[in-house]
C-alpha positions in Angstrom: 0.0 0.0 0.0 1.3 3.7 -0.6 1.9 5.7 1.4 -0.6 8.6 0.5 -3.4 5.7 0.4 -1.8 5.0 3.9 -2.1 8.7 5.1 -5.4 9.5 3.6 -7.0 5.9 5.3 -5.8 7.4 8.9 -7.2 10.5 8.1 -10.4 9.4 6.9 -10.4 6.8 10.1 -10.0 9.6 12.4 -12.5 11.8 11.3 -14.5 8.4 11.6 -13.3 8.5 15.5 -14.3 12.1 15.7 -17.4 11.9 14.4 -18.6 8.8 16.3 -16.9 10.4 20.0 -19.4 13.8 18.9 -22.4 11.6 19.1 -21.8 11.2 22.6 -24.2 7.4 22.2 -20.5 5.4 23.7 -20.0 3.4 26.8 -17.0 4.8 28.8 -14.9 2.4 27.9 -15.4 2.5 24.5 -14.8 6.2 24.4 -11.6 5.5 25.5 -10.6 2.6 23.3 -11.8 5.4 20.8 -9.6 8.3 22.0 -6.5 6.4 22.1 -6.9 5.6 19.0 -7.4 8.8 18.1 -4.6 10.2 19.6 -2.0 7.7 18.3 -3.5 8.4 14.5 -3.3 12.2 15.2 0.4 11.9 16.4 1.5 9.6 13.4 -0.6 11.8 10.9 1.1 14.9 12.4 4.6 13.0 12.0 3.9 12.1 8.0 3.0 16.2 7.8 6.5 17.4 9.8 8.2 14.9 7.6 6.5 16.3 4.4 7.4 20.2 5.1 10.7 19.2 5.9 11.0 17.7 2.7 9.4 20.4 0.8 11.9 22.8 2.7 14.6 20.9 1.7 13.5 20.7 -2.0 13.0 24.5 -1.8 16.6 25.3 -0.6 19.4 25.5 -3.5 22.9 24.0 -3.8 24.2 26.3 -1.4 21.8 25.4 1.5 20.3 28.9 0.9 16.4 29.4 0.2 13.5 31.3 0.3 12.2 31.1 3.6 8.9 29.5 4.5 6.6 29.8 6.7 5.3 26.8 9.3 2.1 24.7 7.7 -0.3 25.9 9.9 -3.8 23.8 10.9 -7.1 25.6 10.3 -7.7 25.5 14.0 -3.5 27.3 14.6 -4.8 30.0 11.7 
């Protein structure tokens, strides 16, 4: 499986999470099963991101290591 197929399942599987924790219709112990879950897809989604705009910085420096300078990727709820 690629990788962006790999990314955009955990995505799409955490908005599942979110979606089903908004309800508010889950047993305690479900929610939790549910949040940690959450959590460990929102870390290793955030990981693939920092990974990607490192890349992308690297791409945008040239051969001396000099660039035009970027600005963090910011989510809509940072903006």
């Amino acid at each position: 499986m690629d990788k962006k197929v790999d990314f955009e399942k955990m995505f799409q599987d955490l908005e599942g999470i979110v979606k089903k924790m908004e309800e508010g219709n889950l047993p305690l112990a479900d929610s939790l099963e549910l949040f940690e879950r959450g959590i460990s897809l929102s870390r290793t989604l955030r990981a693939e991101l920092d990974a990607v705009e490192n890349r992308v910085e690297m791409l945008m420096k040239n051969a001396d290591g000099e660039g035009e300078a970027t600005t963090p990727f910011l989510l809509q709820e940072e903006k």
